[in-house]
py3Dmol code that shows the C-alpha trace and the ligand (Angstrom):
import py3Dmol

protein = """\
ATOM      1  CA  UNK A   1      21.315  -1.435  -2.861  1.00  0.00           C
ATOM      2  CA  UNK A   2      21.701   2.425  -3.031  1.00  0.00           C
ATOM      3  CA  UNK A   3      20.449   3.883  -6.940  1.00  0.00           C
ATOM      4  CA  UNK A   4      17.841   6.474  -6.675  1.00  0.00           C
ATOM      5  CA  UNK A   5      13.641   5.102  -5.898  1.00  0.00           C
ATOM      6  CA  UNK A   6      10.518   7.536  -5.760  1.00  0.00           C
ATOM      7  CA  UNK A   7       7.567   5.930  -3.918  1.00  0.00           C
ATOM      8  CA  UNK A   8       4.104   7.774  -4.473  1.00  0.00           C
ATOM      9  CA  UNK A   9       2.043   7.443  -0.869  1.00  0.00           C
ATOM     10  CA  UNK A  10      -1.323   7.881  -1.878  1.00  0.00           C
ATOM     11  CA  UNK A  11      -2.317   8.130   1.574  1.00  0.00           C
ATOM     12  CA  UNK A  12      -6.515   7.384   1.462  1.00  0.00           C
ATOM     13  CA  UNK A  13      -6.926   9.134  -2.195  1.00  0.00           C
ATOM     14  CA  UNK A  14      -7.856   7.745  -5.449  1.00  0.00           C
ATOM     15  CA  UNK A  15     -10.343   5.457  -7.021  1.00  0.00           C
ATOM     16  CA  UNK A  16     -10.359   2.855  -9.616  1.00  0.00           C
ATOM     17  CA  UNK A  17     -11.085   5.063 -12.610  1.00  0.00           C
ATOM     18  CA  UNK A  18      -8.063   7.283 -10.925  1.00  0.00           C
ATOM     19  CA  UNK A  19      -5.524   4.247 -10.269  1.00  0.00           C
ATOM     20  CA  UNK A  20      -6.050   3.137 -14.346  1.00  0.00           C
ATOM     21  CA  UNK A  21      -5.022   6.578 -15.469  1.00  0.00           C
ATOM     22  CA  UNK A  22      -2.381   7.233 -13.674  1.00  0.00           C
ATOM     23  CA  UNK A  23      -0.614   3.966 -14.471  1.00  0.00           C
ATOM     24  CA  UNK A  24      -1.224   4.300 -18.479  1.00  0.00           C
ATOM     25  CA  UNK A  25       0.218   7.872 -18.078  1.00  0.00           C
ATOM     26  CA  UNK A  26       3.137   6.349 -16.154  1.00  0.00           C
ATOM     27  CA  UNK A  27       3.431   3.433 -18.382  1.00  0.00           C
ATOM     28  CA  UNK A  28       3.760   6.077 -21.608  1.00  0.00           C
ATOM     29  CA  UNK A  29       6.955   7.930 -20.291  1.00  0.00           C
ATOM     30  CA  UNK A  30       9.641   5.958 -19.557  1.00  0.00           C
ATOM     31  CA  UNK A  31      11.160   7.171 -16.004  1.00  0.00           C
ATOM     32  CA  UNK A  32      14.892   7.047 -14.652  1.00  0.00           C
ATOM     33  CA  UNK A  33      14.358   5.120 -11.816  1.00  0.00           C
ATOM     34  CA  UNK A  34      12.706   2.675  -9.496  1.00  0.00           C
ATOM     35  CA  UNK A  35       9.034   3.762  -8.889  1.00  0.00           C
ATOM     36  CA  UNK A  36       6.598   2.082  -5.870  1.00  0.00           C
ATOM     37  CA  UNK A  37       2.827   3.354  -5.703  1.00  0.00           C
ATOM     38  CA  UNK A  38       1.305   2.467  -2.766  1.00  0.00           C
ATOM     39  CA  UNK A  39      -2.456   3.125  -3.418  1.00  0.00           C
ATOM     40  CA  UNK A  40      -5.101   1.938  -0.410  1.00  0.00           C
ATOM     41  CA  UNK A  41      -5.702  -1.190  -0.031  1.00  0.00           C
ATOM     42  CA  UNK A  42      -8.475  -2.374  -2.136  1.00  0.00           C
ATOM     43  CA  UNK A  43      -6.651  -1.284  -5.282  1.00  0.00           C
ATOM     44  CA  UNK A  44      -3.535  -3.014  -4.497  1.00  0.00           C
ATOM     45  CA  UNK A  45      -4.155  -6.541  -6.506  1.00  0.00           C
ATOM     46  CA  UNK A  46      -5.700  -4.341  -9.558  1.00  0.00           C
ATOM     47  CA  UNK A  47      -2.632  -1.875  -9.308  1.00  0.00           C
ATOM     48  CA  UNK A  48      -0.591  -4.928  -9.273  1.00  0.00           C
ATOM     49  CA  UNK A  49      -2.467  -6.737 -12.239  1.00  0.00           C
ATOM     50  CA  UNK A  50      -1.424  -3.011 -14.180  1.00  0.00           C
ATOM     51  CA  UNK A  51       1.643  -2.892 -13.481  1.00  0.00           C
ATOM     52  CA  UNK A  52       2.688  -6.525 -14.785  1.00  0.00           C
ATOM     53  CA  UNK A  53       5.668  -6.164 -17.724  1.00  0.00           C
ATOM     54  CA  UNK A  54       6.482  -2.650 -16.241  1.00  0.00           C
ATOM     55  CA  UNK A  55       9.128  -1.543 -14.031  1.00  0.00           C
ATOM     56  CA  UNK A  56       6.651   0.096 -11.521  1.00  0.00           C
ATOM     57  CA  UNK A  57       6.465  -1.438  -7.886  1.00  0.00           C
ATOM     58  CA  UNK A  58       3.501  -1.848  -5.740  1.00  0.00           C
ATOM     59  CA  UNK A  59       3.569  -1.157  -2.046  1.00  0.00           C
ATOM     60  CA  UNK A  60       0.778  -0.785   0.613  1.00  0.00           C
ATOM     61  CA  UNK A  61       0.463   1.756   2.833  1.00  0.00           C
ATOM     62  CA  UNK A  62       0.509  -0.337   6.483  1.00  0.00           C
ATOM     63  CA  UNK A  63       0.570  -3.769   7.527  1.00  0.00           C
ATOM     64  CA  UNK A  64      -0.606  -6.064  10.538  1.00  0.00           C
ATOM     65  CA  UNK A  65       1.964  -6.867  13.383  1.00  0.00           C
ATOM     66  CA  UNK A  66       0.405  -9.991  13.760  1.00  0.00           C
ATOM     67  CA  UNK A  67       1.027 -13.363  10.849  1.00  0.00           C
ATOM     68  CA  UNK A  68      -2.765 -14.095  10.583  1.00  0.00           C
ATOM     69  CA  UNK A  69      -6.280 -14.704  13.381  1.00  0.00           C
ATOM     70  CA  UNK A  70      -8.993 -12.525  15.279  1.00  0.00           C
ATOM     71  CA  UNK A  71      -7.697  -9.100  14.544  1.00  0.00           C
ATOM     72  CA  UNK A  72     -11.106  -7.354  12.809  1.00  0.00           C
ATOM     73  CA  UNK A  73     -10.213  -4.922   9.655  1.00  0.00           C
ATOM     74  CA  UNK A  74      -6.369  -5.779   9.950  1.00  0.00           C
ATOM     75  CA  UNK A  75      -4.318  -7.005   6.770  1.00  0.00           C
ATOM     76  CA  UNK A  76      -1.317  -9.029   6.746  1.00  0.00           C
ATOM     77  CA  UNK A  77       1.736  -8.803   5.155  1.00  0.00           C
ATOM     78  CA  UNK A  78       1.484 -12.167   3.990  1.00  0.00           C
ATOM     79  CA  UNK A  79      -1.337 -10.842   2.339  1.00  0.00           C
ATOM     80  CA  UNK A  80       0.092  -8.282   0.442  1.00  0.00           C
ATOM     81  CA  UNK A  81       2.477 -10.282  -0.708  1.00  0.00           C
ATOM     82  CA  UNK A  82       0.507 -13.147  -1.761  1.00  0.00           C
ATOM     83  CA  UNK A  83      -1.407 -10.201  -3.391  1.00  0.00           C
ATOM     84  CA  UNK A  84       1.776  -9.130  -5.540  1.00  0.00           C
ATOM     85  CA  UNK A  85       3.112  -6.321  -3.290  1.00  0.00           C
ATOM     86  CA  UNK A  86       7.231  -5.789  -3.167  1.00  0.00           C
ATOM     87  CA  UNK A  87       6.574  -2.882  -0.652  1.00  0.00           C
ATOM     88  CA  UNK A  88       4.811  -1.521   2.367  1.00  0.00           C
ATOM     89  CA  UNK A  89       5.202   1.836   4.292  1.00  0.00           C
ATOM     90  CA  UNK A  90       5.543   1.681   7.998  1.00  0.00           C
ATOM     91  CA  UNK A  91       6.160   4.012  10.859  1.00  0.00           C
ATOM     92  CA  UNK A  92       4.209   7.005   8.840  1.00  0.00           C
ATOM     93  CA  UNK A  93       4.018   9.525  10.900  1.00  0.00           C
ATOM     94  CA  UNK A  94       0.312   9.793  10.498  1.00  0.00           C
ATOM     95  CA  UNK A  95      -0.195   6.558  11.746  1.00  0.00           C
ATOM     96  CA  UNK A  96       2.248   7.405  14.810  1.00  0.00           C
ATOM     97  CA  UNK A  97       0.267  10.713  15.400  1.00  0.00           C
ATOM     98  CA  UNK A  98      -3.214   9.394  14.578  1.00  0.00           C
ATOM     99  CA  UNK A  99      -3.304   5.551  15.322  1.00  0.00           C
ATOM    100  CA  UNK A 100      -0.734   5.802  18.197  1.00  0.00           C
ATOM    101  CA  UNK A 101       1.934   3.267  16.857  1.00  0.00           C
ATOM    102  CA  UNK A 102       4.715   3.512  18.257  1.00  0.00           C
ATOM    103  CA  UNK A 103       8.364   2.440  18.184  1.00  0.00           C
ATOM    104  CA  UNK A 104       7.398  -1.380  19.105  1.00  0.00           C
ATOM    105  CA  UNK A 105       4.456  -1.299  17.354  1.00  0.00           C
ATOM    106  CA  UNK A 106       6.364  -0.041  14.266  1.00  0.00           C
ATOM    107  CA  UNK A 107       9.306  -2.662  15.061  1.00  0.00           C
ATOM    108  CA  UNK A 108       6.981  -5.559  15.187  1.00  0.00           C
ATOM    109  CA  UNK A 109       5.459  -5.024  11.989  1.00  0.00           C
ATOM    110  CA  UNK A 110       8.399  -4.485  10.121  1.00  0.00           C
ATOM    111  CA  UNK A 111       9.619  -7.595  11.341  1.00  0.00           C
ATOM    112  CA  UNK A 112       6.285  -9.401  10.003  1.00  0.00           C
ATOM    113  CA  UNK A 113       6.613  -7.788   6.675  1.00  0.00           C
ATOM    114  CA  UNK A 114      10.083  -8.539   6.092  1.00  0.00           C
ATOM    115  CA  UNK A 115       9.320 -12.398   7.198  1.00  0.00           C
ATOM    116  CA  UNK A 116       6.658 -12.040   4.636  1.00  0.00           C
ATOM    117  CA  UNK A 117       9.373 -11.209   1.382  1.00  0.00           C
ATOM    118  CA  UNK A 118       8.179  -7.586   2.153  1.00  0.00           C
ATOM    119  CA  UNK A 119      10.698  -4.533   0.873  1.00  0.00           C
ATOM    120  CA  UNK A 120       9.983  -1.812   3.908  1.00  0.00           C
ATOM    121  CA  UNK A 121       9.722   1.895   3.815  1.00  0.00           C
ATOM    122  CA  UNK A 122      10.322   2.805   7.430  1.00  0.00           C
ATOM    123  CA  UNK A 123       9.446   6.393   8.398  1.00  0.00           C
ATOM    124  CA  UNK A 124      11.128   8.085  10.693  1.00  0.00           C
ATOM    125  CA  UNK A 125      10.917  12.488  10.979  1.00  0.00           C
ATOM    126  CA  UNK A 126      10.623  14.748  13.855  1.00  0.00           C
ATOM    127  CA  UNK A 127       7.549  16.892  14.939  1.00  0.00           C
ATOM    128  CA  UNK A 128       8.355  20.970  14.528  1.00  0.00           C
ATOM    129  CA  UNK A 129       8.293  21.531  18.439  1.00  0.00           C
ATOM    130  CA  UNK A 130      11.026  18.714  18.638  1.00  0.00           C
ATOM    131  CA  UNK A 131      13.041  20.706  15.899  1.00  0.00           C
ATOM    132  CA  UNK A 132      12.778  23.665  17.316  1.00  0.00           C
ATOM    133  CA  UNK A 133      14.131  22.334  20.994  1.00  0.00           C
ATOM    134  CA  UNK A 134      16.728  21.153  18.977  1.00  0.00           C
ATOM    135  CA  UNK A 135      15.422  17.376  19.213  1.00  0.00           C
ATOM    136  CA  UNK A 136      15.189  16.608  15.654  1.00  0.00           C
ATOM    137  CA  UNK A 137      18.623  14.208  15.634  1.00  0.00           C
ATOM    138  CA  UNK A 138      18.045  12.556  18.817  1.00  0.00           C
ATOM    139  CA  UNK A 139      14.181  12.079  17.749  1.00  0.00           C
ATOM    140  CA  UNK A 140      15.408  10.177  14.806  1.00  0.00           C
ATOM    141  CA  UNK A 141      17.700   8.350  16.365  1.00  0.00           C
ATOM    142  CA  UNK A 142      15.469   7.103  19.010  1.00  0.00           C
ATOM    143  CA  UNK A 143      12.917   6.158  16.167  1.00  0.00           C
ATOM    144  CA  UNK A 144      15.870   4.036  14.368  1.00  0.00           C
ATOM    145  CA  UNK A 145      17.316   2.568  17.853  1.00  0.00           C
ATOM    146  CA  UNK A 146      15.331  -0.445  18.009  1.00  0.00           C
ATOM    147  CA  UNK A 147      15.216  -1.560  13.808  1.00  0.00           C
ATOM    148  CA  UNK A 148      18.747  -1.207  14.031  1.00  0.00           C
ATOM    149  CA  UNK A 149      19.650  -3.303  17.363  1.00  0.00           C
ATOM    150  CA  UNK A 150      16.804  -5.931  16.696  1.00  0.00           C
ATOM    151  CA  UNK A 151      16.950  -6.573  12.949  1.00  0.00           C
ATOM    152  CA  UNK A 152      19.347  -8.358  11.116  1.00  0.00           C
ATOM    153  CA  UNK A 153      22.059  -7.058   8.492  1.00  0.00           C
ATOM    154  CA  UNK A 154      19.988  -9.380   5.990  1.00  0.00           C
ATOM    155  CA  UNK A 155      17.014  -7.895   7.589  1.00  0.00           C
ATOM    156  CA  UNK A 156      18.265  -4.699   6.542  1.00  0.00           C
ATOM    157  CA  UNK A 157      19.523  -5.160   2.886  1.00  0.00           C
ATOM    158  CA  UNK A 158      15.526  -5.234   2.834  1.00  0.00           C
ATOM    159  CA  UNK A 159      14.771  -1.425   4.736  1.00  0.00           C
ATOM    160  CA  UNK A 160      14.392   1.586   2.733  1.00  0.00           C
ATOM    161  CA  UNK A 161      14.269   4.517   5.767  1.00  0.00           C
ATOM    162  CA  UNK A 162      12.512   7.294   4.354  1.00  0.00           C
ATOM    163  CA  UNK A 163      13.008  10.765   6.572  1.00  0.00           C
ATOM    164  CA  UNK A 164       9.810  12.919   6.461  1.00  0.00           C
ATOM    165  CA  UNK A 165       9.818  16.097   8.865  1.00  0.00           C
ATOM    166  CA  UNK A 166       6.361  15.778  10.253  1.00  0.00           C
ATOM    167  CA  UNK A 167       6.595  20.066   9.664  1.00  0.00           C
ATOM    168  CA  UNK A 168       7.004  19.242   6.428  1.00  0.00           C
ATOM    169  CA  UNK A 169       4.194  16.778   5.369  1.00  0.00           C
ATOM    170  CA  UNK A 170       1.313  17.911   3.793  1.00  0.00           C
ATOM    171  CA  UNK A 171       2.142  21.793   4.549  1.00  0.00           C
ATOM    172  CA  UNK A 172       3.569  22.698   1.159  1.00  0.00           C
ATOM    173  CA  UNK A 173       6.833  23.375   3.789  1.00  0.00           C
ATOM    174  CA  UNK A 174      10.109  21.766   2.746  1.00  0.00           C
ATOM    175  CA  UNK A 175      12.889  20.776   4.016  1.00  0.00           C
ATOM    176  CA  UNK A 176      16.053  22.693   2.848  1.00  0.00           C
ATOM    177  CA  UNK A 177      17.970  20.128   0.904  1.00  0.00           C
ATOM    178  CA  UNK A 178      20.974  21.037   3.623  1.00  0.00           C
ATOM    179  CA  UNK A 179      18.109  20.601   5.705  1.00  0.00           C
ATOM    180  CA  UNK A 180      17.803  16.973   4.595  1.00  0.00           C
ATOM    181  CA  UNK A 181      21.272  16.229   3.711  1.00  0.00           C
ATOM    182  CA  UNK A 182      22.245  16.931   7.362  1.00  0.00           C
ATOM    183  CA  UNK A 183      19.641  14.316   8.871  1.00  0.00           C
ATOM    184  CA  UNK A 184      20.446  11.858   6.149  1.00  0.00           C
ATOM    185  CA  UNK A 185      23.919  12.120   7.107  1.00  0.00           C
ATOM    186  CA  UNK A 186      22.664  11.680  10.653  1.00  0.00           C
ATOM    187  CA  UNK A 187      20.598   8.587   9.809  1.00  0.00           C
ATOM    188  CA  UNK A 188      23.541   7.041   7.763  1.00  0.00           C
ATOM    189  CA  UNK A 189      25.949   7.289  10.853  1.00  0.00           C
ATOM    190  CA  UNK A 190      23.509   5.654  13.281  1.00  0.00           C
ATOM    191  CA  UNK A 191      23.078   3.294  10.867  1.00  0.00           C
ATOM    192  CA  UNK A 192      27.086   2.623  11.135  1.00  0.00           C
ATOM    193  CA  UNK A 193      26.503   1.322  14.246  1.00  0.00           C
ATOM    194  CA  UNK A 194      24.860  -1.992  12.332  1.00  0.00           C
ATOM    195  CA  UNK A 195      28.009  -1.955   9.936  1.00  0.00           C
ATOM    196  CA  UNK A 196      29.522   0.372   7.566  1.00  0.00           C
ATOM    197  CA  UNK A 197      27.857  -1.901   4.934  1.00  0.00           C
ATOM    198  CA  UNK A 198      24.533  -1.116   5.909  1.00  0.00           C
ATOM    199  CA  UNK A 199      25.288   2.313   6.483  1.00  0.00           C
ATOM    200  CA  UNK A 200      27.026   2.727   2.574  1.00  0.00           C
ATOM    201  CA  UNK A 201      24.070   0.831   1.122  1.00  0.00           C
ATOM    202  CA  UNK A 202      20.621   1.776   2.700  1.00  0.00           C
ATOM    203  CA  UNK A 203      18.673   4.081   0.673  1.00  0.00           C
ATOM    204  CA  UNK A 204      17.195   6.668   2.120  1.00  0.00           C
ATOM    205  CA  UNK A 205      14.153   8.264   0.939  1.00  0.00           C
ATOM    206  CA  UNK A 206      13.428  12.162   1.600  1.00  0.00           C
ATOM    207  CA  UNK A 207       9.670  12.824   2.321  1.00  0.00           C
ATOM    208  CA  UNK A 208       7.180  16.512   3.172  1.00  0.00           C
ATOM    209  CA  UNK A 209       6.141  18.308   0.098  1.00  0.00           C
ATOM    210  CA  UNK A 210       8.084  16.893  -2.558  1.00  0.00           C
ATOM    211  CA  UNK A 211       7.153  18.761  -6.147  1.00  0.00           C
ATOM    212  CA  UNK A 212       7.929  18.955  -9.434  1.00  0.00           C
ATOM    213  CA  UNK A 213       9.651  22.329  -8.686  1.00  0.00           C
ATOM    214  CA  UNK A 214      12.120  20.717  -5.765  1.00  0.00           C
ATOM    215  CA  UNK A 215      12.337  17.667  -6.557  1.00  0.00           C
ATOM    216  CA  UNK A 216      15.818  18.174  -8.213  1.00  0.00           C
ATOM    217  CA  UNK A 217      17.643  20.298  -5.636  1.00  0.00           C
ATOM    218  CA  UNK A 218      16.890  17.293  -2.992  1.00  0.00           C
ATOM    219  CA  UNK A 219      18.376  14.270  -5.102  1.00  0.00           C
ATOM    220  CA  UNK A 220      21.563  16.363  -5.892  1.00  0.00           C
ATOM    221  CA  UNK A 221      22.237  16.063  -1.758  1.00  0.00           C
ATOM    222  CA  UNK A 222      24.655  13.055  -1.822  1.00  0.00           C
ATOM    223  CA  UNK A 223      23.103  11.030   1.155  1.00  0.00           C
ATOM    224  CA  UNK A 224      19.678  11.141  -0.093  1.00  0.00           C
ATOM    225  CA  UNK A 225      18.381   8.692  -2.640  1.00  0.00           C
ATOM    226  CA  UNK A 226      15.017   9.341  -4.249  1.00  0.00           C
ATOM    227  CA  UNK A 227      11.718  11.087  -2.545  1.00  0.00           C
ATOM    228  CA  UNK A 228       8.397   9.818  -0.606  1.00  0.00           C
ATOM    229  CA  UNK A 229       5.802  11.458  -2.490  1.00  0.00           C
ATOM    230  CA  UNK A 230       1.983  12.356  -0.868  1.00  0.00           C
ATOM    231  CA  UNK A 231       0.602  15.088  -2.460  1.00  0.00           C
ATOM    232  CA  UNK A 232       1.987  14.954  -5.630  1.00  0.00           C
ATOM    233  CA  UNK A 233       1.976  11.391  -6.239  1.00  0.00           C
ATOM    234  CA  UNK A 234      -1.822  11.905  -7.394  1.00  0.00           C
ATOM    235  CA  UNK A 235      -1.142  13.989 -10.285  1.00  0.00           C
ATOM    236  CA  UNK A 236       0.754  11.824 -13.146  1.00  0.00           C
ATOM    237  CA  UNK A 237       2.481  14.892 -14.620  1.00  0.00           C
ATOM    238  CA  UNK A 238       3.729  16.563 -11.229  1.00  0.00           C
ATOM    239  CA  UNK A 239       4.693  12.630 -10.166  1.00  0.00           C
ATOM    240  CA  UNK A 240       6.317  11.776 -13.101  1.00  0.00           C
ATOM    241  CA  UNK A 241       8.682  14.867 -13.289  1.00  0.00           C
ATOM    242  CA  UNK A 242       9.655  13.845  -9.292  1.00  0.00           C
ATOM    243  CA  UNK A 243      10.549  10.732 -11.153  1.00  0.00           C
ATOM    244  CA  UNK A 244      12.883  11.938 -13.879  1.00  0.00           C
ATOM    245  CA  UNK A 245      13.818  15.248 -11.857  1.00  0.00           C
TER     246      UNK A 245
END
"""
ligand_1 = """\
9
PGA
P 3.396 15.129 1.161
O 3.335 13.758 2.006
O 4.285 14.882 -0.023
O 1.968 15.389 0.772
O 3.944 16.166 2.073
C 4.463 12.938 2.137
C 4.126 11.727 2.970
O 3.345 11.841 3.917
O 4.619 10.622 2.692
"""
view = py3Dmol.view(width=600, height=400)
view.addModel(protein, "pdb")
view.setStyle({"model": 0}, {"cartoon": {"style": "trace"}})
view.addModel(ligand_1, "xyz")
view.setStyle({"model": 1}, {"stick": {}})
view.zoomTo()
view.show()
């Protein structure tokens, strides 16, 4: 797959007036590369209705581990893909921190979503106490240790990893782009344990205060392949010079 993607995480921001905008503005400048938004969920079939005859992607932000039944405020991937979604985030690290998923949890519903036609942007990134104990490879690699064993190399073809330094998201802190070069190097030789295939191919997203202003430096690194946006995936012009930076 490789080629470069930037995926705009809206996180719970926006409105319908807000979602409109954003998409004519994106719609007027042509960009470089493959774009995702991933707005909340009840703007996903009108972002996807938008979006129709351009080369923007819609993605959700989460997904159910379970196919369908009794599970109260849960959505399915099936549903987001009947919906029109290519993409869905999973592993966020706010949804690790705040909603206690972890690695199985994660695991599980990227199986779901890939059984659903899903494309999946799996988040991995290490917390700043486990960087500074000198944790942040082996935190990563723990995160990826079960994807990698349990899904298949087709599976994979399908798994986007995007690394996002927990330190780094929301903080206006980046990562150095050595920073992130070294832990996407990392991430592409524990992926070498699936095949060299998978390892050569996977992109790999960078994520944690991506801007207009370093947007560049980070997609000159030659293991990473296009950005995770939060903050500045809500403002078209700041998002769409990520896209053509
Ligand atoms: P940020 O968020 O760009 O606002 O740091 C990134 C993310 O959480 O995906």
């Amino acid at each position: 797959m490789r080629g470069m993607m930037v995926a705009g995480n809206w996180k719970m921001n926006g409105s319908q007036a807000m979602l409109a905008s954003l998409l004519q503005q994106l719609a007027e400048v042509p960009v470089s590369r493959d774009v995702v938004i991933c707005p909340p969920y009840p703007y996903l079939a009108e972002a996807v209705r938008l979006v129709t005859d351009s080369c923007i992607a819609i993605g959700a932000q989460n997904s159910a581990a379970e196919s369908d039944g009794a599970f109260t405020g849960e959505v399915s991937a099936n549903m987001l893909a009947d919906s029109g979604c290519r993409y869905v985030i999973l592993g966020h690290s706010e949804r690790r921190a705040l909603y206690a998923e972890d690695d199985d949890l994660v695991l599980k519903k990227t199986a779901q979503a890939l059984n659903a036609g899903l494309d999946v942007i799996l988040c991995v990134g290490e917390t700043l106490e486990q960087r500074q104990a000198g944790m942040a490879n082996s935190t990563v690699a723990r995160q990826l240790q079960k994807p990698v064993k349990c899904l298949s190399k087709d599976e994979w073809k399908r798994v986007i990893v995007a690394y996002e330094p927990v330190w780094a998201i929301g903080t206006g802190e980046t990562a150095t782009p050595d920073q992130a070069q070294d832990m996407h190097h990392h991430i592409r030789s524990i992926l070498s344990e699936k095949s060299s295939d998978i390892a050569a191919e996977t992109r790999l997203l960078y994520g944690g205060s991506v801007k207009a202003s370093n947007a560049a430096d980070l997609f000159q690194q030659p293991d990473i392949d296009g950005a995770l946006v939060g903050g500045a995936s809500l403002d078209a012009e700041q998002f769409l010079s990520i896209c053509n930076a």
